[in-house]
PAGUGU-712690 format. One record per residue (C-alpha): residue in one letter; x, y, z. Coordinates in nm, 4 decimals. Each point is the difference from the previous one (the first is absolute). Example, Ala and Ser with C-alpha at 12.3 -4.5 7.8 and 13.67 -1.06 7.14 Angstrom:
! residues 2
<r aa="A" east="1.2300" north="-0.4500" up="0.7800"/>
<r aa="S" east="0.1370" north="0.3440" up="-0.0660"/>
END
This chain:
! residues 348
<r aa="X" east="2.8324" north="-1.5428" up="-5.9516"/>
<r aa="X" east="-0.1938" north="0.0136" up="0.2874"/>
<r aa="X" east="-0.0598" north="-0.3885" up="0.0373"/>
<r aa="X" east="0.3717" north="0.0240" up="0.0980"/>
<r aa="X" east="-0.0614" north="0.3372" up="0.1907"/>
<r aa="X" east="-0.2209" north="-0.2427" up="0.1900"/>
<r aa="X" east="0.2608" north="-0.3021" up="0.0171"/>
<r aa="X" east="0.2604" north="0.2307" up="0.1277"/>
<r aa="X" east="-0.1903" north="0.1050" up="0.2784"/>
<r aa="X" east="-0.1694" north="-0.3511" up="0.0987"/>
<r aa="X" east="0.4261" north="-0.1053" up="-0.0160"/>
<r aa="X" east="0.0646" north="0.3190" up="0.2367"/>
<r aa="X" east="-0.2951" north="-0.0707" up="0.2206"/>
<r aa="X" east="0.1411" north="-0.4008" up="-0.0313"/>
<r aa="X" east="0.3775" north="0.1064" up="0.1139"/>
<r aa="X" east="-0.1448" north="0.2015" up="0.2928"/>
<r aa="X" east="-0.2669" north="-0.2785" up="0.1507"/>
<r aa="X" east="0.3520" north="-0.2607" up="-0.0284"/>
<r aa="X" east="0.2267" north="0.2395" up="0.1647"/>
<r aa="X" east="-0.2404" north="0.0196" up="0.2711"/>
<r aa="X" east="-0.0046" north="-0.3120" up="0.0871"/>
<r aa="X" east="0.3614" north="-0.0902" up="-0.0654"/>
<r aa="X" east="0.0930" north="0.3185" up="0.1944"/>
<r aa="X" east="-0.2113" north="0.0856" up="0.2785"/>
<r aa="X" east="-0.0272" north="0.2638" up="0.2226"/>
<r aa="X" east="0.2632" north="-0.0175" up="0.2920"/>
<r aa="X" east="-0.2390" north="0.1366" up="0.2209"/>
<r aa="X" east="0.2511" north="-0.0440" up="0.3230"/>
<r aa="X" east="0.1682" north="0.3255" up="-0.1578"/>
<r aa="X" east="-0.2701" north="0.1732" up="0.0598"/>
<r aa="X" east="0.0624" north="-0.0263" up="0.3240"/>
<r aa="X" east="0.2872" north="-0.0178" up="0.1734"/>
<r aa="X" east="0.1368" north="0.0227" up="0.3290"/>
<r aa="X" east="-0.0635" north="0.3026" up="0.2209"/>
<r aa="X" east="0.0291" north="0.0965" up="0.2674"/>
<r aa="X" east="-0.1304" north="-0.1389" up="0.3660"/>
<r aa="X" east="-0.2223" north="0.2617" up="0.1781"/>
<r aa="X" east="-0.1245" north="-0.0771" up="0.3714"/>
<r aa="X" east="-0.2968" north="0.2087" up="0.0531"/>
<r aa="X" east="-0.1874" north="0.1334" up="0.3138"/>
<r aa="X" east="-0.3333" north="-0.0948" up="0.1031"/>
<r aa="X" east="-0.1344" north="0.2771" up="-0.1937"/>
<r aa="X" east="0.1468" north="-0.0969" up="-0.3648"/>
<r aa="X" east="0.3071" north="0.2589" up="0.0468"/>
<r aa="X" east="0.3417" north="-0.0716" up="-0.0207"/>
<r aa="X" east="0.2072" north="-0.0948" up="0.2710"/>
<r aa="X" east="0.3356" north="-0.0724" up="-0.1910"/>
<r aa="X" east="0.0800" north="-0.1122" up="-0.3802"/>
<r aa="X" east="0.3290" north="-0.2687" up="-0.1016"/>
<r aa="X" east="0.1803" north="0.0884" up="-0.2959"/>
<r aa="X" east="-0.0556" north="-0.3238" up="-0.2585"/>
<r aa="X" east="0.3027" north="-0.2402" up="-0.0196"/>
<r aa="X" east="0.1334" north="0.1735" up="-0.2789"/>
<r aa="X" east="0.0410" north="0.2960" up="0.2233"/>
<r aa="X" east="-0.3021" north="0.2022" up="-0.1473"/>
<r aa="X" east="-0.2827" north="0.2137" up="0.1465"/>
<r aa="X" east="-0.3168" north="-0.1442" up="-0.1701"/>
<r aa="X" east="-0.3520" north="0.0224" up="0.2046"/>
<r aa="X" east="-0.2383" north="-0.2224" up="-0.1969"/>
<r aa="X" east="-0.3710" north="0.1799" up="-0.0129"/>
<r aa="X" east="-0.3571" north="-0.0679" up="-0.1260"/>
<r aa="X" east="-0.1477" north="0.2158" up="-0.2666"/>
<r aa="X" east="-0.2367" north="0.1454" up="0.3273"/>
<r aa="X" east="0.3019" north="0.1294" up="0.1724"/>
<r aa="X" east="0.1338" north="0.2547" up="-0.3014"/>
<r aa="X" east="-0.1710" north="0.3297" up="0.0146"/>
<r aa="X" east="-0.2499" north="0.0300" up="-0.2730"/>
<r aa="X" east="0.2119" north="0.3598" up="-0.0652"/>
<r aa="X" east="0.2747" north="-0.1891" up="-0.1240"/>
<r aa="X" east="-0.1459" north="-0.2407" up="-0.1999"/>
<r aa="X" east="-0.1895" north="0.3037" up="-0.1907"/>
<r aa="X" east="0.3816" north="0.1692" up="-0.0713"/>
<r aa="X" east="0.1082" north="-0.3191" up="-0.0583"/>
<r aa="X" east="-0.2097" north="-0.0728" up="-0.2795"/>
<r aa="X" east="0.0118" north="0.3783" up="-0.0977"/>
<r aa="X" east="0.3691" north="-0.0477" up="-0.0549"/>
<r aa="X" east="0.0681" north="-0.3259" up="-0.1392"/>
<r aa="X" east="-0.3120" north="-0.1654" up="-0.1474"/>
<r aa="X" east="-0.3388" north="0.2103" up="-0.0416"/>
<r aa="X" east="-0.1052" north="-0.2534" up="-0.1968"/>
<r aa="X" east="0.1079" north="-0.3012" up="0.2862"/>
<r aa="X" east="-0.3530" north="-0.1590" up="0.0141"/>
<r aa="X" east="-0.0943" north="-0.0120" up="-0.3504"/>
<r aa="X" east="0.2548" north="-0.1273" up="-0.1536"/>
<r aa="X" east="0.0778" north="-0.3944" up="-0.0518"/>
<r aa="X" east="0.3972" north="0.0542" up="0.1365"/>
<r aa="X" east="0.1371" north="0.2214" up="-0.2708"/>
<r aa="X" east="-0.0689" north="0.3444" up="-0.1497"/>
<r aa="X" east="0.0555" north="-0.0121" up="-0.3578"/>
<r aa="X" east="-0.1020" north="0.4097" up="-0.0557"/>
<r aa="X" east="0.3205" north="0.0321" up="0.2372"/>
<r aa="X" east="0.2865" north="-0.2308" up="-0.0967"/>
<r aa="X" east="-0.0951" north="0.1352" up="-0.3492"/>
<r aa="X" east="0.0256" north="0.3570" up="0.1486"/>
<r aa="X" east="0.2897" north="-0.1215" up="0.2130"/>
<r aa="X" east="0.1923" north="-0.1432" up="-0.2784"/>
<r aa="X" east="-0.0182" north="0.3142" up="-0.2195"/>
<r aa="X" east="0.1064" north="0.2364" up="0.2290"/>
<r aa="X" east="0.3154" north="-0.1830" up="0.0974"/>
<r aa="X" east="0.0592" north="-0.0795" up="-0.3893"/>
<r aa="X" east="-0.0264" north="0.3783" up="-0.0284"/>
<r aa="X" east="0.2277" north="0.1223" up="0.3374"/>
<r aa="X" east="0.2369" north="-0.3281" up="-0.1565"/>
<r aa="X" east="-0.0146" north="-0.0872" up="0.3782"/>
<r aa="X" east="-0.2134" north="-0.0972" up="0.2948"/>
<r aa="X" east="-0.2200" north="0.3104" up="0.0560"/>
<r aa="X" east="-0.3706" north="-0.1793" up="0.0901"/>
<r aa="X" east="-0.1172" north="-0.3602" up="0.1132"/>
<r aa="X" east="-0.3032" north="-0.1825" up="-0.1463"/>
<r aa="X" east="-0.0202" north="-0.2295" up="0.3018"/>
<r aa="X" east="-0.3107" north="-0.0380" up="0.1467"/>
<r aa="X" east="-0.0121" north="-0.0821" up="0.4101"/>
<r aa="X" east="-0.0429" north="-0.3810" up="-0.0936"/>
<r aa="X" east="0.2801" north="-0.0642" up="-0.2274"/>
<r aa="X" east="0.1947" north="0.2027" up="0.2891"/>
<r aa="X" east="-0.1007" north="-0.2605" up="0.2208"/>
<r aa="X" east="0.1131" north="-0.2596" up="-0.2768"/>
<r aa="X" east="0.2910" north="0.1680" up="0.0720"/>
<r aa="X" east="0.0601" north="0.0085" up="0.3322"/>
<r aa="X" east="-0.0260" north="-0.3632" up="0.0377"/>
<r aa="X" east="0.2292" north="-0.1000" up="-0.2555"/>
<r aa="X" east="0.2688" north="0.2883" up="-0.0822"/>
<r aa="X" east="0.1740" north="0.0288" up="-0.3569"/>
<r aa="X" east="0.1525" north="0.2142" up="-0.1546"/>
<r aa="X" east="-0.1531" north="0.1922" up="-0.2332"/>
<r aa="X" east="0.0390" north="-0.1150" up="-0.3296"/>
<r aa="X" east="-0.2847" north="-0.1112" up="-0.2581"/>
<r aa="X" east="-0.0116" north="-0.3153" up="0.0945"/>
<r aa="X" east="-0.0002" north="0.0263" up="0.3935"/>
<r aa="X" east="-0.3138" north="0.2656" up="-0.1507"/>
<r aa="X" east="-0.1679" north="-0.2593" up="-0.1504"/>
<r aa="X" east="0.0132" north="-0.2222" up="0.3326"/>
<r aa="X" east="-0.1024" north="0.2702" up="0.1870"/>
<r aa="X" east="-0.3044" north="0.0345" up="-0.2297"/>
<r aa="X" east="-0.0936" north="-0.3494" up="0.0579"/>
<r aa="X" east="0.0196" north="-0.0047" up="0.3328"/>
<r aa="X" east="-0.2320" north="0.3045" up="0.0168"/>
<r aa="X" east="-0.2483" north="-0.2272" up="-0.1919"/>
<r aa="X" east="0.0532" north="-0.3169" up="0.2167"/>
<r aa="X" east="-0.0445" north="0.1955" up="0.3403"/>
<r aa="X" east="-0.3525" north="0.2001" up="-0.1480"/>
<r aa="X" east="-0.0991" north="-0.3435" up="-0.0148"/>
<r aa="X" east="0.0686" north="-0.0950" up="0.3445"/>
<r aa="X" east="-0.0728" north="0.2536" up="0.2127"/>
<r aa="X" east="-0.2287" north="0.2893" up="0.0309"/>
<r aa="X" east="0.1187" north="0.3493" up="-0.0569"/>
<r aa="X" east="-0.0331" north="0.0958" up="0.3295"/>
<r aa="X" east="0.2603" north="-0.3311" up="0.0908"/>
<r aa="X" east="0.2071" north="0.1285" up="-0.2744"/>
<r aa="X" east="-0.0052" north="0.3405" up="0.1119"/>
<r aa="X" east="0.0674" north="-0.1367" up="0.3797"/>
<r aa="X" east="0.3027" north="-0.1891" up="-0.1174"/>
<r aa="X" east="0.1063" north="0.3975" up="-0.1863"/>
<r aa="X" east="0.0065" north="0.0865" up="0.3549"/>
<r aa="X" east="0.1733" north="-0.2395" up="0.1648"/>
<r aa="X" east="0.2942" north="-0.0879" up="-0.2664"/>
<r aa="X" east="0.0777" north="0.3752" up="-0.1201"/>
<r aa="X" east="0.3251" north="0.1370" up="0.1608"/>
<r aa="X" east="-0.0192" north="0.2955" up="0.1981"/>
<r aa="X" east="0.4093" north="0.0883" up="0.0110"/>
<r aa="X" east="0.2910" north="-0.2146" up="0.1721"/>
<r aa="X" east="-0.1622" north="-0.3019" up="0.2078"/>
<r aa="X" east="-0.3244" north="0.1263" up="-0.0124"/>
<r aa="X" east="-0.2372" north="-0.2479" up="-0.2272"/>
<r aa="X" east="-0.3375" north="0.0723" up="0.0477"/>
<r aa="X" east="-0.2816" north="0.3130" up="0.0738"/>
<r aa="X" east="-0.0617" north="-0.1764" up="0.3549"/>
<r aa="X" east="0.3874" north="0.0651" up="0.0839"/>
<r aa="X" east="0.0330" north="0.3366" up="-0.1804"/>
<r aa="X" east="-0.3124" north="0.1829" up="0.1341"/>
<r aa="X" east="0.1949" north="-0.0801" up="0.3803"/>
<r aa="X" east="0.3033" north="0.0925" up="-0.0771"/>
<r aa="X" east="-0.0779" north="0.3119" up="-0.1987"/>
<r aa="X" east="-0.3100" north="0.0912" up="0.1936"/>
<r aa="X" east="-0.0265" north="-0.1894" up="0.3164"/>
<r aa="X" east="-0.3373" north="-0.1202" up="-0.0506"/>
<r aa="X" east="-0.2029" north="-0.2904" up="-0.2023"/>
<r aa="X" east="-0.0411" north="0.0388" up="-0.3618"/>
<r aa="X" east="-0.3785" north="0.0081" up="0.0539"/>
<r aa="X" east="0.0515" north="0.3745" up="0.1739"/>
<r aa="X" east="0.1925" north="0.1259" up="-0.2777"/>
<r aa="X" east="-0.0966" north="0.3785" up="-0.1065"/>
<r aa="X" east="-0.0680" north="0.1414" up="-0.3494"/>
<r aa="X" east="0.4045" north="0.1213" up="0.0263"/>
<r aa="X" east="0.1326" north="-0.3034" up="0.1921"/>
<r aa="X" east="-0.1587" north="-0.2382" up="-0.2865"/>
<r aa="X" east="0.1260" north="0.2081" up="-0.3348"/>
<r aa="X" east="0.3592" north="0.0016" up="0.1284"/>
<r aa="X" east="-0.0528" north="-0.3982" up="0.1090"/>
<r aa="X" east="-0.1302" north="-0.0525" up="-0.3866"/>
<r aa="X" east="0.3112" north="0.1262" up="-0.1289"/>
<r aa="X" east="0.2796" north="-0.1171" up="0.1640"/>
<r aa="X" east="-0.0495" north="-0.3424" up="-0.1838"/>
<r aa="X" east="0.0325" north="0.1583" up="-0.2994"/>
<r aa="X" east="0.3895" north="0.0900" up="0.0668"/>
<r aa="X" east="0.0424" north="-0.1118" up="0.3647"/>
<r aa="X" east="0.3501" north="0.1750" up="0.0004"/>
<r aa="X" east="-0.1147" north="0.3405" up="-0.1277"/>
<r aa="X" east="-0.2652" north="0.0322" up="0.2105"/>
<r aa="X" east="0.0641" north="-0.1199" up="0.2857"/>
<r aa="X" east="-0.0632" north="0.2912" up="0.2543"/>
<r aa="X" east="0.2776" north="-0.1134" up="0.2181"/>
<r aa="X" east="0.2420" north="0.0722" up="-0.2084"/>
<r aa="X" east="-0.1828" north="0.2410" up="-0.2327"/>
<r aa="X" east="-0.2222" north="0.2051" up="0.1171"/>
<r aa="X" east="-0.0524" north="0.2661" up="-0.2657"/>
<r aa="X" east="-0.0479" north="-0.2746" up="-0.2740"/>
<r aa="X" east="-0.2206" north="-0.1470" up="0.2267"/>
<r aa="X" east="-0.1920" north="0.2835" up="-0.0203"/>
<r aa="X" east="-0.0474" north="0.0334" up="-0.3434"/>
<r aa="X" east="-0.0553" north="-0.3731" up="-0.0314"/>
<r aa="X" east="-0.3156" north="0.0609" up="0.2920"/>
<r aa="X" east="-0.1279" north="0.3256" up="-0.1625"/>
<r aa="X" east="0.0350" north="-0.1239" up="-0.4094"/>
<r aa="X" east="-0.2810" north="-0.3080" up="0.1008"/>
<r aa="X" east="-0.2110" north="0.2812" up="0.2281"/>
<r aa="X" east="-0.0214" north="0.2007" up="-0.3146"/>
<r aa="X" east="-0.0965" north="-0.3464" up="-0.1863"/>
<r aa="X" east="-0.2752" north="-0.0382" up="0.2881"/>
<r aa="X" east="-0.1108" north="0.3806" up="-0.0304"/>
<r aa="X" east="-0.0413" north="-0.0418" up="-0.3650"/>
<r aa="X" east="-0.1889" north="-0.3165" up="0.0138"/>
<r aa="X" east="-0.2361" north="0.1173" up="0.2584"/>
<r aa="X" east="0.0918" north="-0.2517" up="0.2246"/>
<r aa="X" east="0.0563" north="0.2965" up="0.2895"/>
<r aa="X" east="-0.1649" north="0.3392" up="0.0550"/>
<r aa="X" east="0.2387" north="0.3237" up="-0.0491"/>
<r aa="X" east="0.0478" north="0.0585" up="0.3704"/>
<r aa="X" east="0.0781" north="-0.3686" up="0.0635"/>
<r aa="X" east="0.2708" north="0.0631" up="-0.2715"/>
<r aa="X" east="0.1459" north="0.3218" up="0.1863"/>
<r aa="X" east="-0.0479" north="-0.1894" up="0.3987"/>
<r aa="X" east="0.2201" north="-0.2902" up="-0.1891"/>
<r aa="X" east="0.2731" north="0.1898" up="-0.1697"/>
<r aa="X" east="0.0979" north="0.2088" up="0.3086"/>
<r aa="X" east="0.0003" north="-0.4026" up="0.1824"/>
<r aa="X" east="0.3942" north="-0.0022" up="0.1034"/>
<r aa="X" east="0.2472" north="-0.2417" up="-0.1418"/>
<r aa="X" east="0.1687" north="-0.2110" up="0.2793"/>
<r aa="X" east="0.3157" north="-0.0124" up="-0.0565"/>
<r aa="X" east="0.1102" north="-0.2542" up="0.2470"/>
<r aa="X" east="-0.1314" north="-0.3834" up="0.0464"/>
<r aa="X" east="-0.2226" north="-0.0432" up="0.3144"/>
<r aa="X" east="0.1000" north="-0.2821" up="0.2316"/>
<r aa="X" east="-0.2117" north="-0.2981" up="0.0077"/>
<r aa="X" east="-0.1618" north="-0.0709" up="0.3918"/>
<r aa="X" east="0.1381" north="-0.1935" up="0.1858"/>
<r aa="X" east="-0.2489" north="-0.0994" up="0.2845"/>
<r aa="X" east="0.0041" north="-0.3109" up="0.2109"/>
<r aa="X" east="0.3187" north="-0.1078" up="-0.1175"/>
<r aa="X" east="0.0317" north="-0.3092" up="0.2201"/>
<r aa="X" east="-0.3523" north="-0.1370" up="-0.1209"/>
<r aa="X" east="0.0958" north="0.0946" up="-0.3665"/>
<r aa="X" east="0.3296" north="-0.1996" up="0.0305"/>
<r aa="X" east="-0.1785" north="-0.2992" up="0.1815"/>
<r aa="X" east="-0.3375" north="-0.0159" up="-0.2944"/>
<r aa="X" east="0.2550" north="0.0168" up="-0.2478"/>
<r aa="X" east="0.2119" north="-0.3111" up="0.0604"/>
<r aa="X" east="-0.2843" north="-0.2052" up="0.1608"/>
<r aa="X" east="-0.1798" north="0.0791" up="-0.3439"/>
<r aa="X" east="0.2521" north="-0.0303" up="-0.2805"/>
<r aa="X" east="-0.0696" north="0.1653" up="-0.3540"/>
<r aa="X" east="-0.3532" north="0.1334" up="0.0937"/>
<r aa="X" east="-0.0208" north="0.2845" up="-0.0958"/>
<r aa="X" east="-0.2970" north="0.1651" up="0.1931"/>
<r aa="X" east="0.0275" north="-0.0532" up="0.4026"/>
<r aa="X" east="-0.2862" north="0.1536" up="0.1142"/>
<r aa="X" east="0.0261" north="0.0257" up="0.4016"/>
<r aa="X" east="-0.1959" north="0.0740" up="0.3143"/>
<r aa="X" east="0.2025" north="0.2990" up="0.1072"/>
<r aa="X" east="-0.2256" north="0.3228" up="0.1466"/>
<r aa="X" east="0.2779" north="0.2630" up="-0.1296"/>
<r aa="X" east="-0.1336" north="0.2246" up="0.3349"/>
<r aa="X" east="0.0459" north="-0.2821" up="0.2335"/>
<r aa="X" east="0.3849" north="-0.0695" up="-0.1838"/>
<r aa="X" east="0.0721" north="0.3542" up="0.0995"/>
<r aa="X" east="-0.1047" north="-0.0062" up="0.3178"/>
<r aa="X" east="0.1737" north="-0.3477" up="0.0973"/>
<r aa="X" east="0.3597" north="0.1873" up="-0.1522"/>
<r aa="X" east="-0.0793" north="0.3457" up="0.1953"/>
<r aa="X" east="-0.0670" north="-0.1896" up="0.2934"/>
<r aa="X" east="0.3209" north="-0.2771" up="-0.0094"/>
<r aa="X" east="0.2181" north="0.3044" up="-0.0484"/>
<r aa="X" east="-0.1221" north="0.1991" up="0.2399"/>
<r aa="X" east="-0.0036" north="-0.2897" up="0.2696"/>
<r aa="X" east="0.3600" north="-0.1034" up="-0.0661"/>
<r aa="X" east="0.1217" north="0.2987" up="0.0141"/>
<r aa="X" east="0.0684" north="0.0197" up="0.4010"/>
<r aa="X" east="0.0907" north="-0.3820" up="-0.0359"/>
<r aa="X" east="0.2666" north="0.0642" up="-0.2285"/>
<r aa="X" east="0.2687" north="0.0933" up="0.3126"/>
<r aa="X" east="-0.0998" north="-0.3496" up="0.1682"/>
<r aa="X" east="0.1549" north="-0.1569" up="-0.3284"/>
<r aa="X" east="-0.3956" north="-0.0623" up="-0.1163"/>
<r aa="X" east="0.0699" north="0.1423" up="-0.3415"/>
<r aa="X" east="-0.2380" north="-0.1305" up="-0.2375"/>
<r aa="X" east="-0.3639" north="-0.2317" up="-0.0165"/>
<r aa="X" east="-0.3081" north="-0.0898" up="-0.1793"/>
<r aa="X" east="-0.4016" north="0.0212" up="0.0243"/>
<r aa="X" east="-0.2942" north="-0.2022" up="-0.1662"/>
<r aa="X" east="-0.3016" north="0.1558" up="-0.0066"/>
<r aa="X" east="-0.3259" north="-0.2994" up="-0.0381"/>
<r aa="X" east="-0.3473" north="0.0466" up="-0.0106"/>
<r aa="X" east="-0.1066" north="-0.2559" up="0.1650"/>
<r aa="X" east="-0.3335" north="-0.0224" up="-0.1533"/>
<r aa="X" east="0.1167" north="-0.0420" up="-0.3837"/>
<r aa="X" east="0.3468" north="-0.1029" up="0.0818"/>
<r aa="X" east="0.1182" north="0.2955" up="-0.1937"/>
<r aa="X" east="0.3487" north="0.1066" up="0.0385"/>
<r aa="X" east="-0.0640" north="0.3487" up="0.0328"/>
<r aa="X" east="0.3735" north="0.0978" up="0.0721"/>
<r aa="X" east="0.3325" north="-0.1514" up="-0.0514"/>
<r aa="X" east="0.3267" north="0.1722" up="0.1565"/>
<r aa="X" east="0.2557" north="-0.2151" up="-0.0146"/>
<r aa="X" east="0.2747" north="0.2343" up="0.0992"/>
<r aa="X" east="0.0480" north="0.3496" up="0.1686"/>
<r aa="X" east="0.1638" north="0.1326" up="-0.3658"/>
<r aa="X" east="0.0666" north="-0.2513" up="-0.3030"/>
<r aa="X" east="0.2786" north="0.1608" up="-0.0875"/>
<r aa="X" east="0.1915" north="0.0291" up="0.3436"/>
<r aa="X" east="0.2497" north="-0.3193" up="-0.1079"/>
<r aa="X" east="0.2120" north="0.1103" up="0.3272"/>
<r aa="X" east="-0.3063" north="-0.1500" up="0.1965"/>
<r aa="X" east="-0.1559" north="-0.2584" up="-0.2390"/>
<r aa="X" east="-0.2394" north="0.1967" up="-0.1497"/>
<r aa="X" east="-0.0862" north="-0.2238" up="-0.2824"/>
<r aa="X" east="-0.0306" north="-0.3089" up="0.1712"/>
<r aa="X" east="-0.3430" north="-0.0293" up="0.0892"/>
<r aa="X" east="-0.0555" north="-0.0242" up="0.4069"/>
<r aa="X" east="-0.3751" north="-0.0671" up="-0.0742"/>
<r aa="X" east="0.0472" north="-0.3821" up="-0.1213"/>
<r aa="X" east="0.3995" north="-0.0223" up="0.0865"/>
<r aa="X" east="0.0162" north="-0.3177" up="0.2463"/>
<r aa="X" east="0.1198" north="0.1020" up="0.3443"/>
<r aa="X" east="0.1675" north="-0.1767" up="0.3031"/>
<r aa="X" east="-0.2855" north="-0.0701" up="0.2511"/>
<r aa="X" east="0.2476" north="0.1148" up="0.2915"/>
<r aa="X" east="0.0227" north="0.3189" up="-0.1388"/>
<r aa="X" east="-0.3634" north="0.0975" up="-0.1736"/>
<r aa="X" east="-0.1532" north="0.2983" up="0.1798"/>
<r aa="X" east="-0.3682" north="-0.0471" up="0.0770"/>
<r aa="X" east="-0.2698" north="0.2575" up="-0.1389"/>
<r aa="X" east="-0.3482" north="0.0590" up="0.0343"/>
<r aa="X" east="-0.1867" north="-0.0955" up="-0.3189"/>
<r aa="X" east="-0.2034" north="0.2593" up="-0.1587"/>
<r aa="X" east="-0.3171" north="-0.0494" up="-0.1507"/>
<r aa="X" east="-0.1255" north="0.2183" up="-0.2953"/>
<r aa="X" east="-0.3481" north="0.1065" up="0.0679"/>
END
């Protein structure tokens, strides 16, 4: 009896090692394309492109998620995330009786990695797409860390309509970085995924709520927050419309992102103070210019030093189409008989 206890298991552990190999991990799932950001000088974002498939995703690094929401996170979903080997049997057990018992769906035994199995592949949810999930959960453990796997949690989870990803959601819901999430900002964050329709704030606030304040109490219980961190987060309140996403340099965002195709990080040199100031001050000088039929122009700003491009203007307003706005005076070729000469100005 247990000599073929024994060759069962060695012809389990057999099956598993061969589907390995035969199917491996399609690790380009993991992650695919998001959005291009074009960044200042100082790391912050100028503007954001939706992905060709007309989604919001902004790809992050496990440092750039607030250490609040990775606690609810794993408060909520997985407590036991970074012990286990990529399943939980205690809860698919649990999981399974408790639907058996409600004779419906009433409680998930996924744990965050076999969520990530399925994010990158989506089936439906029969036994079998189950049992793929499952071995996906076993094949990624075995490629990445948990904090990769956990990173991936963040970038492929959906966050309502065409938002894919905690880098996208904290901005639009927030209108700040995921890494200066709050205690209240992060629960309600950790549980849109969970139904992205039903809690989306947008569009349901009051569930929202209860979605935010069920994983605070989770938090409160666990001792993962003090009682008067608990009552500062619950009175946090629920936005209830998406921020917009800036939209800062526009001509130098437009001109990085075709000279640098499907990058998705475009870090430039742009002082966001010295932008300002080269807009204020176009505007302002073309405003008496605009009766002389003068009605619209660009500035560079260089320090000459680093051969930063501190400023980039490359219209009066982007979105004046009456006047060119989007066409971008700053690199547009001109005819020599009719350029206008100006005095260069050095950044000091």
């Amino acid at each position: 009896m247990i000599r073929s206890f024994l060759a069962f298991v060695g012809l389990l552990a057999l099956l598993f090692v061969a589907g390995i190999i035969i199917f491996q991990l399609p690790v380009e799932k993991l992650y695919p394309a998001a959005s291009t950001v074009v960044l200042d000088r100082n790391g912050q974002l100028l503007r954001a492109y939706l992905t060709p498939d007309d989604m919001w995703c902004i790809r992050v690094n496990g440092n750039e998620i607030s250490p609040a929401l990775k606690t609810a996170v794993l408060a909520y979903e997985d407590r036991s995330f970074y012990r286990h080997p990529g399943i939980n049997p205690k809860a698919i057990i649990r999981a399974a009786v408790a639907n058996w018992q409600a004779k419906k769906i009433v409680q998930g035994g996924s744990t965050i990695t076999m969520q990530v199995a399925r994010l990158m592949e989506p089936k439906e949810r029969t036994l079998f797409g189950k049992a793929i999930e499952i071995f996906r959960a076993f094949q990624l453990e075995l490629h990445n860390s948990k904090d990769e796997i956990l990173t991936c949690y963040f970038n492929l989870a959906p966050y309502g309509g065409n938002i894919v990803g905690i880098g996208a959601a904290s901005r639009f819901y927030f209108g700040k970085s995921p890494d200066r999430l709050s205690y209240g900002e992060a629960c309600l964050l950790a549980a849109i995924p969970n139904s992205p329709n039903r809690y989306r704030p947008d569009l349901n606030a009051a569930e929202a709520k209860r979605g935010r304040d069920k994983i605070l109490r989770i938090l409160l219980k666990d001792g993962k927050i003090t009682s008067q961190q608990f009552a500062e987060a619950s009175v946090e309140l629920i936005p209830t419309k998406r921020f917009d996403l800036p939209f800062l340099a526009p001509h130098l965002a437009d001109l990085l992102f075709r000279s640098y195709p499907h990058t998705e990080r475009l870090e430039s040199t742009i002082d966001p103070t010295t932008q300002q100031l080269a807009e204020t001050t176009l505007r302002s000088q073309l405003r008496p210019l605009i009766p002389e039929g003068i009605t619209n122009g660009a500035v560079v700003v260089i320090d000459n030093r680093s051969k930063d491009v501190l400023a980039l203007v490359g219209s009066c307003n982007f979105f004046d189409s009456l006047n060119g706005g989007q066409v971008n005076g700053a690199v547009a070729p001109r005819s020599p008989g009719r350029s206008i000469l100006t005095k260069p100005i050095t950044a000091r």
